[in-house]
N, CA, C and O of each residue as an XYZ file, in Angstrom:
812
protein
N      38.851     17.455    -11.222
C      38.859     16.053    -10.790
C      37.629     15.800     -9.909
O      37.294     16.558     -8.998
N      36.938     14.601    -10.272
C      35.488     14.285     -9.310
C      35.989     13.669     -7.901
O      37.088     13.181     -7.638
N      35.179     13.790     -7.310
C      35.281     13.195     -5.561
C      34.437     12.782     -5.586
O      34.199     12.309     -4.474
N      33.333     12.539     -6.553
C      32.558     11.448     -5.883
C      32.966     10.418     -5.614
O      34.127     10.031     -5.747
N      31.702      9.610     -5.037
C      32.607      8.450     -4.200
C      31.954      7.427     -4.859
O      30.747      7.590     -5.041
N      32.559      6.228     -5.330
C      31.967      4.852     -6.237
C      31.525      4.429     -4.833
O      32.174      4.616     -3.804
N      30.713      4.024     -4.900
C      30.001      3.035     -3.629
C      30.420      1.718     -3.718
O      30.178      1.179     -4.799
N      31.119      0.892     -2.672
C      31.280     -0.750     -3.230
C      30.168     -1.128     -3.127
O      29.100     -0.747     -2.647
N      30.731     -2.272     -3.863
C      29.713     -3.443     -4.902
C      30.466     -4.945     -4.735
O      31.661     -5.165     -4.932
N      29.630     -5.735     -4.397
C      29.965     -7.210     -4.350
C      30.743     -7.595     -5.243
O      31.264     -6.587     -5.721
N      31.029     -8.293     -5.623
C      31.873     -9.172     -6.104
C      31.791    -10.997     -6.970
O      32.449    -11.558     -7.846
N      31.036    -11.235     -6.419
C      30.119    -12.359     -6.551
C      29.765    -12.733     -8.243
O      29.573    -11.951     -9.175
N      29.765    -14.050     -8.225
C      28.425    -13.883     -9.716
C      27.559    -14.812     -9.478
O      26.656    -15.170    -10.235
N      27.956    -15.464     -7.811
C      26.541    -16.162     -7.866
C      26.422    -16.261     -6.290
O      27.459    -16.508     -5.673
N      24.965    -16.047     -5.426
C      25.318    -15.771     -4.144
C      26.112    -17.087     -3.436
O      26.529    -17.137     -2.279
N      26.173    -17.848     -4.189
C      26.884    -19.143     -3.253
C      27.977    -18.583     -2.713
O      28.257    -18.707     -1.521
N      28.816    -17.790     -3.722
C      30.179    -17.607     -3.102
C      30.408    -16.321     -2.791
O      31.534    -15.834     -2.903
N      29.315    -15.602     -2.349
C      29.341    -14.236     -1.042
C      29.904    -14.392      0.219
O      29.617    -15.339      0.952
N      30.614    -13.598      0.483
C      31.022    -13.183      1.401
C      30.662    -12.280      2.475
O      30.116    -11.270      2.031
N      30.774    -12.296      3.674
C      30.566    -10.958      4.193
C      30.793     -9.296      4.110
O      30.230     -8.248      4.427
N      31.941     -9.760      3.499
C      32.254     -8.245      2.934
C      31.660     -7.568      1.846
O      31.585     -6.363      1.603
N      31.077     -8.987      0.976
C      30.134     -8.737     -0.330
C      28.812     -7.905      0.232
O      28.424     -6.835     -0.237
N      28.044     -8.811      1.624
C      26.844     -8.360      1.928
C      27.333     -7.345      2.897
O      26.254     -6.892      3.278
N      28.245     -6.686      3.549
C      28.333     -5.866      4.184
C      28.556     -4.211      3.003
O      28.670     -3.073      3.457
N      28.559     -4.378      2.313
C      28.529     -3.737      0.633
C      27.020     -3.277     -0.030
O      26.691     -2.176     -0.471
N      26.028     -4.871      0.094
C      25.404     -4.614     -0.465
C      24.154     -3.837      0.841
O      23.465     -2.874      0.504
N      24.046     -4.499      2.397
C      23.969     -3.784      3.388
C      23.684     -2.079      3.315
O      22.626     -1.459      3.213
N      25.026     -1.639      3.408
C      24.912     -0.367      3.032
C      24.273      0.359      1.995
O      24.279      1.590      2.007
N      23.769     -0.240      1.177
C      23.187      0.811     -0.082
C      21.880     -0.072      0.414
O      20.942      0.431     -0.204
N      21.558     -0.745      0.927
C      20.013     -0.802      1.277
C      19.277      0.330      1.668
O      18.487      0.989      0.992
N      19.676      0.500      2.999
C      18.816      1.378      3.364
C      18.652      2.471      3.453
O      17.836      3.029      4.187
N      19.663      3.120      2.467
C      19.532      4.874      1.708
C      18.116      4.052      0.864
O      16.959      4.429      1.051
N      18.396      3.174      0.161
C      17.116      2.645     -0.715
C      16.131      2.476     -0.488
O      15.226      3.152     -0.978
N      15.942      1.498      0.350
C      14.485      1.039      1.403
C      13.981      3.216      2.326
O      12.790      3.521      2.260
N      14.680      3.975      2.801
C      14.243      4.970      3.095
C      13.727      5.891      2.015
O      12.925      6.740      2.405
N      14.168      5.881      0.168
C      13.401      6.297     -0.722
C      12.292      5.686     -0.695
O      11.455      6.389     -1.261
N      11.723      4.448     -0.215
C      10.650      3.903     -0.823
C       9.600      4.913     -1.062
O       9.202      5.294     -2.163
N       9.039      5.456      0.569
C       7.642      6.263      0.293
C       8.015      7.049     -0.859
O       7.587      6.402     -1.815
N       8.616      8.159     -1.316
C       9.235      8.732     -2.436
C       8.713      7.833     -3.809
O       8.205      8.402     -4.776
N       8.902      6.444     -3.751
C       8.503      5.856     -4.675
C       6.873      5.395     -4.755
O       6.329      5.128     -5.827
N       6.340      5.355     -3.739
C       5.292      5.317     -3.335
C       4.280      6.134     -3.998
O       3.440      5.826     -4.844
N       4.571      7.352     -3.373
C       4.023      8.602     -3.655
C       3.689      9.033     -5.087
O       2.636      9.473     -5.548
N       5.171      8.726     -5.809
C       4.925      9.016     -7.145
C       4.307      7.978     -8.086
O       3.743      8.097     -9.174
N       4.594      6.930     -7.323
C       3.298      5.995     -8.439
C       2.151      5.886     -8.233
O       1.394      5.224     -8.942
N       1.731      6.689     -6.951
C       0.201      7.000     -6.714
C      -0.378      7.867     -7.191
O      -1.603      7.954     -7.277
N       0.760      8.955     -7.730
C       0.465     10.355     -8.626
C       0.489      9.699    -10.097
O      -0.006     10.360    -11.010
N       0.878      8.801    -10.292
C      -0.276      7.747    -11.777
C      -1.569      7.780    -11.832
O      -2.309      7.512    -12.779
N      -1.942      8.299    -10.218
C      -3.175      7.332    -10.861
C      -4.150      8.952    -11.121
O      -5.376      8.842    -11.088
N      -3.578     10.284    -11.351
C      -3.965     11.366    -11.591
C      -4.769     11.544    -13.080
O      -4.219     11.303    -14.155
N      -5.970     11.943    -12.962
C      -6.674     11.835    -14.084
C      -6.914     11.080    -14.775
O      -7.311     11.503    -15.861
N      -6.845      9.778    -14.629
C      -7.089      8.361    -14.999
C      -8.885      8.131    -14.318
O      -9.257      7.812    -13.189
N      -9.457      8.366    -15.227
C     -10.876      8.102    -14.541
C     -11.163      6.541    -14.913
O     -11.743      5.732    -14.189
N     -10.704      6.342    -16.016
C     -11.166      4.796    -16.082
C     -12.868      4.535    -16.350
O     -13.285      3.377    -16.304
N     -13.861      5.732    -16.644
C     -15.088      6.039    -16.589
C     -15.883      5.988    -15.629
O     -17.106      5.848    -15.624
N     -14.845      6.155    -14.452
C     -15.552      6.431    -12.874
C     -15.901      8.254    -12.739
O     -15.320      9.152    -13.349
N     -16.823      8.362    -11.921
C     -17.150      9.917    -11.659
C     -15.450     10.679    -11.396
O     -15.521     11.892    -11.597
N     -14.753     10.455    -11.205
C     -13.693     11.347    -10.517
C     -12.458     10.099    -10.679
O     -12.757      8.916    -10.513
N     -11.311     10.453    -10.958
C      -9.993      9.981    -11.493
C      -9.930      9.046    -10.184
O     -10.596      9.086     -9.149
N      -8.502      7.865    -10.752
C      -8.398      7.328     -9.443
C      -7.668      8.071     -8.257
O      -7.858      7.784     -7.075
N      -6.841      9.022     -8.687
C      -6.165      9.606     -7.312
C      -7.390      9.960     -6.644
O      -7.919      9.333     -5.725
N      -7.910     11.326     -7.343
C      -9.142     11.644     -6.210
C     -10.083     10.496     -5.616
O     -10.759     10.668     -4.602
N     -10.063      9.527     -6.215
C     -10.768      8.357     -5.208
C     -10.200      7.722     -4.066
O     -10.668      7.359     -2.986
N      -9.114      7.683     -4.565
C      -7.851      7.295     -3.193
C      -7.714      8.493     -2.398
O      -7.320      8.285     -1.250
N      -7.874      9.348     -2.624
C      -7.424     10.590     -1.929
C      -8.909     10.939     -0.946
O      -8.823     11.044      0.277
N     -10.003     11.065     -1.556
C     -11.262     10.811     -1.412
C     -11.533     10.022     -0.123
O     -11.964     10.628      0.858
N     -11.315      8.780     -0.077
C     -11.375      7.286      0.476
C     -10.268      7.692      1.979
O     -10.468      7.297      3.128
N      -9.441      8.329      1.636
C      -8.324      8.583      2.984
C      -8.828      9.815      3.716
O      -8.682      9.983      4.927
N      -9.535     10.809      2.755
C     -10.174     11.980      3.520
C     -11.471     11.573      4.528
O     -11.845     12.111      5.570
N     -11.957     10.509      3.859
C     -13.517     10.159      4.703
C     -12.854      8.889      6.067
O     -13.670      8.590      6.939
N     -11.885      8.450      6.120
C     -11.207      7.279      6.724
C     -10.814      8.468      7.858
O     -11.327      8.201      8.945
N      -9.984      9.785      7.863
C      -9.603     10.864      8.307
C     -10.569     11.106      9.159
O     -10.754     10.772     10.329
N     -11.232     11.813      8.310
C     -12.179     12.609      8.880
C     -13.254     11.927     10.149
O     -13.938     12.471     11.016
N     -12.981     10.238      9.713
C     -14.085      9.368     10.617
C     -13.405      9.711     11.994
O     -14.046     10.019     12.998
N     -12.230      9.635     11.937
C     -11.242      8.951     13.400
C     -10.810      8.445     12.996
O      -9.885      8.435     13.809
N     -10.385      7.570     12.007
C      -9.219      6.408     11.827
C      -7.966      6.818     12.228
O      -7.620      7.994     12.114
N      -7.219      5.922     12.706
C      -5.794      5.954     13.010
C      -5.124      6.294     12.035
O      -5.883      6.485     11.085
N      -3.643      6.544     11.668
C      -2.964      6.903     10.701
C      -2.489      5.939      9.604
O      -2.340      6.092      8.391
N      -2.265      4.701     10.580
C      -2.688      3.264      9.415
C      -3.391      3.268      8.682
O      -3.284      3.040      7.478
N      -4.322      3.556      9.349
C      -5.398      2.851      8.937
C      -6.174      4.007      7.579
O      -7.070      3.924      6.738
N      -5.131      5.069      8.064
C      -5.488      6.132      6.768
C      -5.206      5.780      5.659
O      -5.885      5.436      4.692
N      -3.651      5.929      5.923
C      -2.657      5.327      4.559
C      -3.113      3.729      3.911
O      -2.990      3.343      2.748
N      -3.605      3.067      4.960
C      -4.166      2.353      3.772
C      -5.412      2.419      2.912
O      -5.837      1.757      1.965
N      -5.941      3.728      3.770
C      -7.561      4.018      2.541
C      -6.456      4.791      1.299
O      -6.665      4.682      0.090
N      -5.606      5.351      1.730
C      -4.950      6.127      0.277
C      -4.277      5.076     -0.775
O      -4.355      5.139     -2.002
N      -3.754      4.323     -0.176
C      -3.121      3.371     -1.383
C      -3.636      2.231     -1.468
O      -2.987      1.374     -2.068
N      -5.086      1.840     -0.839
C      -5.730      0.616     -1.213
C      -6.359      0.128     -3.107
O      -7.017     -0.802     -3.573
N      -5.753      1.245     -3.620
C      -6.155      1.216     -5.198
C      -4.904      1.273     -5.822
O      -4.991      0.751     -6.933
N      -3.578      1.758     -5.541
C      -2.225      1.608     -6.013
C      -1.977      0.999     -6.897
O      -1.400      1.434     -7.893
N      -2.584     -0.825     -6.632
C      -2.234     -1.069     -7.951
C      -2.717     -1.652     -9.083
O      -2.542     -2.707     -9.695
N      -3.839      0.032     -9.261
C      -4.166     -0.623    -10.406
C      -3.437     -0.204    -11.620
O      -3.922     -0.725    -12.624
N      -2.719      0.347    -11.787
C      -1.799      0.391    -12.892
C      -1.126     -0.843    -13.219
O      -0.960     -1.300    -14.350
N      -0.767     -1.322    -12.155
C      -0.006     -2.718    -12.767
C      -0.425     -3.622    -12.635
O       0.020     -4.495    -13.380
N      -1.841     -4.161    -11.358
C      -2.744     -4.759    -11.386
C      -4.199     -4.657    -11.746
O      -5.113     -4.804    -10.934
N      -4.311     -4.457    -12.717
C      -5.762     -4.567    -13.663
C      -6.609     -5.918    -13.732
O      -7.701     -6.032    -14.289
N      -5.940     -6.873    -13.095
C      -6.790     -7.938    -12.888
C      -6.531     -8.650    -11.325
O      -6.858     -9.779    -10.959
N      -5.811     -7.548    -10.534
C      -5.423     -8.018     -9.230
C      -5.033     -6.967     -8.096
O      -4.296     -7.240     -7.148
N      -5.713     -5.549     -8.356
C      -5.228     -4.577     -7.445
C      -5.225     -4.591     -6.206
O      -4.306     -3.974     -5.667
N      -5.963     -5.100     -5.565
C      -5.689     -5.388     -3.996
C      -4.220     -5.933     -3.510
O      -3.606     -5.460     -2.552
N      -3.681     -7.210     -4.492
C      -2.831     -7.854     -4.209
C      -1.257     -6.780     -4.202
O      -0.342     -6.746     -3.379
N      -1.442     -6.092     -5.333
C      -0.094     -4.883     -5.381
C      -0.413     -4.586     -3.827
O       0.191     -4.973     -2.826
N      -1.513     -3.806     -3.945
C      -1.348     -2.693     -2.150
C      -0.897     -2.926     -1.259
O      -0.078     -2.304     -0.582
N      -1.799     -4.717     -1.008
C      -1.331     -5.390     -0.181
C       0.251     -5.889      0.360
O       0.771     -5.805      1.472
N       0.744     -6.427     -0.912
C       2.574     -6.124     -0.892
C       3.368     -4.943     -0.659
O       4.474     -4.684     -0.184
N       2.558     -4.425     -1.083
C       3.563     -2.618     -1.013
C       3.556     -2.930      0.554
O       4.558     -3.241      1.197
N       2.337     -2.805      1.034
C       1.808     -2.218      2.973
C       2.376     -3.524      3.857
O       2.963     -3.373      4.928
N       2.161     -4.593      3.357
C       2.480     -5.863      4.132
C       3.492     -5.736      5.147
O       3.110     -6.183      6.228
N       4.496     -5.334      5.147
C       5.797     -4.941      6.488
C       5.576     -3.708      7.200
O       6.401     -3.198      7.959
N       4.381     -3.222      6.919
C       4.167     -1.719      7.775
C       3.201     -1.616      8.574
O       3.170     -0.743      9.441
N       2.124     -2.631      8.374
C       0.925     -2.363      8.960
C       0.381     -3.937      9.294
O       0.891     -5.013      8.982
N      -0.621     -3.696      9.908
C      -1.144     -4.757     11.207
C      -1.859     -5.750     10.023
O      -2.152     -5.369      8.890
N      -2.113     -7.431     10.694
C      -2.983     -8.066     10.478
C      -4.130     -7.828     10.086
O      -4.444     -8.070      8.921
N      -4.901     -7.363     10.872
C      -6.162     -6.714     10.543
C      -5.875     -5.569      9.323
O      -6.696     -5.855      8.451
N      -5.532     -5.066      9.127
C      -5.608     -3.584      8.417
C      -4.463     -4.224      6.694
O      -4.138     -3.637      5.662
N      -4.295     -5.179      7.050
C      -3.442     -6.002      5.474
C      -4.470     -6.782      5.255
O      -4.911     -6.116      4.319
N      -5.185     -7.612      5.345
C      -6.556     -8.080      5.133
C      -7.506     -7.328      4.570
O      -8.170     -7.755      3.626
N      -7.692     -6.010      5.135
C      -8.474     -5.355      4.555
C      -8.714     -4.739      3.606
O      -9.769     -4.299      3.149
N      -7.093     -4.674      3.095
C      -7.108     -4.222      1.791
C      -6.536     -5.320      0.700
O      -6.507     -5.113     -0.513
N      -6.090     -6.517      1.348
C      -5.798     -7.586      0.640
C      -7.021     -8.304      0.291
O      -6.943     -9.290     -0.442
N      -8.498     -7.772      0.891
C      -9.589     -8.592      0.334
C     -10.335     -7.277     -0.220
O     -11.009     -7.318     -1.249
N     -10.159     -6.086      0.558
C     -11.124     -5.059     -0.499
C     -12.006     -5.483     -1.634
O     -13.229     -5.501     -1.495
N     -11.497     -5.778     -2.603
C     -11.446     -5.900     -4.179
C     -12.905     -6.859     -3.836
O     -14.059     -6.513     -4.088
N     -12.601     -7.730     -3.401
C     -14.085     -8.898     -3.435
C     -15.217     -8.683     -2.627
O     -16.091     -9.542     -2.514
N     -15.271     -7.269     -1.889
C     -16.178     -6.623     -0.394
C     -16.473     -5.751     -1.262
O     -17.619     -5.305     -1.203
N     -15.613     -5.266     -2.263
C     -16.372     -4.032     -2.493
C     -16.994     -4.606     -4.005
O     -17.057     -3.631     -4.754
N     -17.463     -5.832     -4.693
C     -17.703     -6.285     -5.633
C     -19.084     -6.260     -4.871
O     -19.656     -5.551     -5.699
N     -19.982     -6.482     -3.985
C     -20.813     -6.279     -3.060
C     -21.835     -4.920     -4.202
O     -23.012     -4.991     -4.553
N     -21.230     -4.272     -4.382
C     -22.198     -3.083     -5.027
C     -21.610     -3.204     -6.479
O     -21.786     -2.186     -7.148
N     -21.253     -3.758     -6.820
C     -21.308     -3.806     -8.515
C     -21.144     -5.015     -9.153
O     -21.421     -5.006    -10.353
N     -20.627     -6.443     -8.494
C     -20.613     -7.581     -9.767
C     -21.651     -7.680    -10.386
O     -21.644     -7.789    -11.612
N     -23.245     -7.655     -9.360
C     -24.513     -8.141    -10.274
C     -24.589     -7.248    -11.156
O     -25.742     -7.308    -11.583
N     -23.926     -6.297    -11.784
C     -24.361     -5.471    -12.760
C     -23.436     -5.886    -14.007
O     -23.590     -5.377    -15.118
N     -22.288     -7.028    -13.673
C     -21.379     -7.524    -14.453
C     -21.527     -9.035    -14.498
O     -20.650     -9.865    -14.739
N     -23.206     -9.288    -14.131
C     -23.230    -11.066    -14.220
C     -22.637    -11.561    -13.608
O     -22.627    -12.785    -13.733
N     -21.731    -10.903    -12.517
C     -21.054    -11.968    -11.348
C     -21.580    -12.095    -10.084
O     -22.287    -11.102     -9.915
N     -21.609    -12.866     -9.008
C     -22.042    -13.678     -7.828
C     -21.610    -11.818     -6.832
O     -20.445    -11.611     -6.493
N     -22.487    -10.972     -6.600
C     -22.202     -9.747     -5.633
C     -21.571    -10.354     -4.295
O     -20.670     -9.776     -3.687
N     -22.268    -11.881     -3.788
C     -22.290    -12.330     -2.941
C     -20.385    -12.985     -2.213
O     -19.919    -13.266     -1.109
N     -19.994    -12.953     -3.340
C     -18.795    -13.599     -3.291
C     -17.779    -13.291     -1.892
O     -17.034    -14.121     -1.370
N     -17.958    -12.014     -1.504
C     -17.418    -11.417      0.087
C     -17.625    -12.779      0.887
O     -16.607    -13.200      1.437
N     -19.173    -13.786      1.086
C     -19.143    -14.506      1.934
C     -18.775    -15.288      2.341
O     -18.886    -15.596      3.528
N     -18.039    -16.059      1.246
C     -16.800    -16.908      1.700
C     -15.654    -16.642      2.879
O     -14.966    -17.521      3.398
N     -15.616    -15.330      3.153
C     -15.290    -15.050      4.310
C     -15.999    -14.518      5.980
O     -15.796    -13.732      6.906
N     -16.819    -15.464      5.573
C     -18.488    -15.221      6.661
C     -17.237    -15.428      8.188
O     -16.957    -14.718      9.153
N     -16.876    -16.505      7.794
C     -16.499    -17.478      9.249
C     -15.112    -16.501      9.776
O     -14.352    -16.907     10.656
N     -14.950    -15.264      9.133
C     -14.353    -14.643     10.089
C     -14.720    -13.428     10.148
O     -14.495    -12.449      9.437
N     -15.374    -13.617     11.171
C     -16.517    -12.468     11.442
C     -16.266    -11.100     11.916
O     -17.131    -10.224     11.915
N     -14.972    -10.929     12.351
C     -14.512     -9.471     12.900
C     -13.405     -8.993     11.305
O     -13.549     -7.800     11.038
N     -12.667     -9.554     10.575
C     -12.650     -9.397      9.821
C     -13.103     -9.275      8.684
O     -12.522     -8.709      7.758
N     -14.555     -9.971      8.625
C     -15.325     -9.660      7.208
C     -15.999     -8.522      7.595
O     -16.274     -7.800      6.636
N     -16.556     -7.892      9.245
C     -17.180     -6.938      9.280
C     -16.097     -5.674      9.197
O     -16.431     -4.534      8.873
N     -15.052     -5.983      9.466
C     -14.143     -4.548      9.465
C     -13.721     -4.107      7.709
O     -13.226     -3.066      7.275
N     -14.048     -5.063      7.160
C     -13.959     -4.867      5.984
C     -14.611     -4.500      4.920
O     -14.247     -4.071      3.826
N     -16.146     -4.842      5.625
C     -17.120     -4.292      4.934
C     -17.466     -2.999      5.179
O     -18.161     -2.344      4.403
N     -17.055     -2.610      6.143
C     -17.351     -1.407      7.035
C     -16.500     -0.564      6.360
O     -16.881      0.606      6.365
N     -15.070     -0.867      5.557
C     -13.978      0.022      4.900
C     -15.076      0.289      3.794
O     -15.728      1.316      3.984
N     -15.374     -0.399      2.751
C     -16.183     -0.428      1.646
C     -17.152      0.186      1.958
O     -17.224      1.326      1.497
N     -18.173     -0.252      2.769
C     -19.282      1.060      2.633
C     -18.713      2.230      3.319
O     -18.482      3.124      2.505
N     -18.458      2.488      4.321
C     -18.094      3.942      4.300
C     -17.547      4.642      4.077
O     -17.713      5.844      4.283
N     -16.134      3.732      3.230
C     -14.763      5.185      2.573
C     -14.813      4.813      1.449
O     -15.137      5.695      0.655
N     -14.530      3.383      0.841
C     -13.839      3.076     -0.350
C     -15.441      3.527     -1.436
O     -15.646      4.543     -2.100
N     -16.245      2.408     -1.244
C     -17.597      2.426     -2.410
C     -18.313      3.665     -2.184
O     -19.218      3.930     -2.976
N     -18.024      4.594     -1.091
C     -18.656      6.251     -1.020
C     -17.537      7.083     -1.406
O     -17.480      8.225     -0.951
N     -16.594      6.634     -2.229
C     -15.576      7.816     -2.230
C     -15.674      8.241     -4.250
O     -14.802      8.102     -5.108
N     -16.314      8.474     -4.303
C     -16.501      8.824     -5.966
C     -17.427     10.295     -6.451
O     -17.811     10.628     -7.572
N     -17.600     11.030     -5.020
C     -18.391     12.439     -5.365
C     -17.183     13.319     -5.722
O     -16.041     13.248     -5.268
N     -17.765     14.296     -6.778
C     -17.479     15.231     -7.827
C     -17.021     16.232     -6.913
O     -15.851     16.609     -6.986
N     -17.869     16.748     -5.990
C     -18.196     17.960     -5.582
C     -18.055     17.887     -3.708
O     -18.901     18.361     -2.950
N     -16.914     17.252     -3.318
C     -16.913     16.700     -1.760
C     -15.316     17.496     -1.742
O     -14.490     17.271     -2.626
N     -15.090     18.330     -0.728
C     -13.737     18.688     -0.067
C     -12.642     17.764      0.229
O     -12.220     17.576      1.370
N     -12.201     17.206     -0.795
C     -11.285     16.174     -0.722
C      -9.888     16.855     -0.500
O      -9.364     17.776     -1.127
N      -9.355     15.999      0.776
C      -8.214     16.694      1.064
C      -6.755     16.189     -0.204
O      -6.788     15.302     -1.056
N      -5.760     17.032      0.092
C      -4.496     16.713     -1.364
C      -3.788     15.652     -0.650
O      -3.935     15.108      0.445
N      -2.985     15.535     -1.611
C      -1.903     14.445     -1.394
C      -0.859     15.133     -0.003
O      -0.295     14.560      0.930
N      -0.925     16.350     -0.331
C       0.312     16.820      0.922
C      -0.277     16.373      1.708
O       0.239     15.369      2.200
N      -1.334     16.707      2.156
C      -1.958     16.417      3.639
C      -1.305     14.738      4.248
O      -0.881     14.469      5.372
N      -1.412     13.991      3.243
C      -1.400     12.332      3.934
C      -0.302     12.151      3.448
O      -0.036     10.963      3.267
N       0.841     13.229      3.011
C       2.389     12.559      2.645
C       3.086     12.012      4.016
O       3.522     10.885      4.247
N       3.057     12.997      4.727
C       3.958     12.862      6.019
C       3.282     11.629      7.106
O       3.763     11.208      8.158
N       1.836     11.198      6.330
C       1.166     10.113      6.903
C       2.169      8.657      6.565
O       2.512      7.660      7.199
N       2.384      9.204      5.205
C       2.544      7.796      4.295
C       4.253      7.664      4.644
O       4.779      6.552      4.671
N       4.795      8.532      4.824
C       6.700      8.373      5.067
C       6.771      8.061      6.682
O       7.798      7.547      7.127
N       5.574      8.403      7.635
C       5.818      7.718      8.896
C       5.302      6.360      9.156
O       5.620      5.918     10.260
N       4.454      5.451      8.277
C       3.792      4.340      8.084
C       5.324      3.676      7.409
O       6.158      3.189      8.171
N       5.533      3.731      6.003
C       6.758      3.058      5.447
C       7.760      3.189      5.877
O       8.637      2.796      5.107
N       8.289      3.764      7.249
C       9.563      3.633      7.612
C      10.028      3.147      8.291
O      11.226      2.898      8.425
N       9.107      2.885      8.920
C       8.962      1.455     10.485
C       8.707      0.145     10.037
O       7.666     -0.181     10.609
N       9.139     -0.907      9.233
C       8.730     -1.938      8.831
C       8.322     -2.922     10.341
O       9.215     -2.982     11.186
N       7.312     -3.481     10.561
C       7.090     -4.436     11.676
C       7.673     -5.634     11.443
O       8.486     -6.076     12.256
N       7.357     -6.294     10.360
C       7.667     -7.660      9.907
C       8.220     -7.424      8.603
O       7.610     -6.677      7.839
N       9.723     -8.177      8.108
C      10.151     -8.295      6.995
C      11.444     -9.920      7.129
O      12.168    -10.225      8.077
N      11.304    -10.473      6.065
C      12.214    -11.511      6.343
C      13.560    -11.016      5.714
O      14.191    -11.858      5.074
N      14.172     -9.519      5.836
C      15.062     -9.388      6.067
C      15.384     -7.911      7.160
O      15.997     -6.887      6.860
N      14.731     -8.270      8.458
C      15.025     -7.786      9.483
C      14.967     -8.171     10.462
O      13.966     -8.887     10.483
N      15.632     -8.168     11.803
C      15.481     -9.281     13.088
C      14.330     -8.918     13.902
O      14.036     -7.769     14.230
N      13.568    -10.208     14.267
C      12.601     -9.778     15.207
C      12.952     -8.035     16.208
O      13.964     -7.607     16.763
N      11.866     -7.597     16.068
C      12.078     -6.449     17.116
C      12.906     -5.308     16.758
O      13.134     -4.410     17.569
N      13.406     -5.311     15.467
C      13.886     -4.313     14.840
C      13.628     -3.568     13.252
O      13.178     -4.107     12.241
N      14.006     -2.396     13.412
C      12.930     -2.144     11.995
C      13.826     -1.502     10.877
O      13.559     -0.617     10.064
N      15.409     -2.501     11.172
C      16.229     -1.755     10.113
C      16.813     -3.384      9.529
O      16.662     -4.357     10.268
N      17.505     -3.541      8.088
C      17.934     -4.437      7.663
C      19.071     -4.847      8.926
O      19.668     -4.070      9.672
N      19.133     -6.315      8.876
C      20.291     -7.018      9.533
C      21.307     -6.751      8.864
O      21.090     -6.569      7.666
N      22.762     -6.625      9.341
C      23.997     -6.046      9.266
C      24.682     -7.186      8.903
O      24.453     -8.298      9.377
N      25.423     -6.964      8.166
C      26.703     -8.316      7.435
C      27.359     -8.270      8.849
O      28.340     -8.972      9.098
């Protein structure tokens, strides 16, 4: 005979007529869930393994690459994890990868440092559109904010658009795991958690 245990489950078929006991149900299986995330994280960043895309070196090692030189500068631990997953999504964003990263990181990390990888994509077009007939210049539309367009350009030239050598001591994924599960577990801001706390609100 099994002992496992069925987990409750709402009741509902449409949220109008939830209850508390419904969301005190669905509550509980949140945040065994929300604490897999990095887990989920991790392994869709291990997609991006041997996928060169006809760049010198696959995208992991570029992400991996990009977090070793961010490391190695001094960067904070934020500010690591977001050189590692500032390319995340290009598997599912091929015409919008900044914007995935940016969602993934958005409840974990600062103003400044969600910007930076929510504009990446158009800072680091800086060294390659004119070679694709597009405006290189396009970063300047964000002239008029000047501590943010420079912190951003500053990601691009020195980790992200230098992170593509063959032959550079790039540290592994272990190294920045325990980076990436202490960044995603602290959410700062989410519109389903109360100011000043970093766990779902309780039915």
């Amino acid at each position: 005979m099994s002992d496992t245990h069925t987990p409750a489950r709402a009741t509902f078929s449409h949220m109008e007529h939830g209850t508390r006991e419904d969301w005190a149900a669905i509550s509980a299986e949140f945040m065994p869930f929300a604490r897999a995330l990095p887990d989920r994280v991790l392994a869709h960043l291990r997609l991006l393994d041997g996928d060169c895309g006809g760049f010198p070196v696959d995208r992991l090692t570029h992400s991996l690459q990009t977090a070793t030189l961010a490391h190695r500068d001094g960067r904070d631990e934020e500010y690591v994890v977001c050189a590692l997953l500032h390319d995340i999504g290009d598997t599912l964003g091929s015409f919008n990868h900044p914007d995935i990263a940016a969602a993934i990181l958005k409840p974990f990390v600062s103003a400044e440092n969600l910007w930076m990888v929510e504009k990446h994509g158009v800072f680091q077009g800086y060294y390659f559109f004119h070679h694709l007939g597009l405006d290189r210049n396009l970063r300047e539309q964000y002239r008029s904010q000047p501590e943010l367009f420079e912190r951003t350009a500053e990601f691009c030239r020195k980790y992200d658009a230098a992170a593509f050598m063959t032959d550079y001591d790039t540290l592994p994924l272990s190294f920045f795991e325990p980076m990436v599960r202490r960044v995603l577990s602290q959410p700062k801001h989410s519109m389903y958690v109360k100011p000043g706390e970093t766990t779902l609100a309780q039915a």
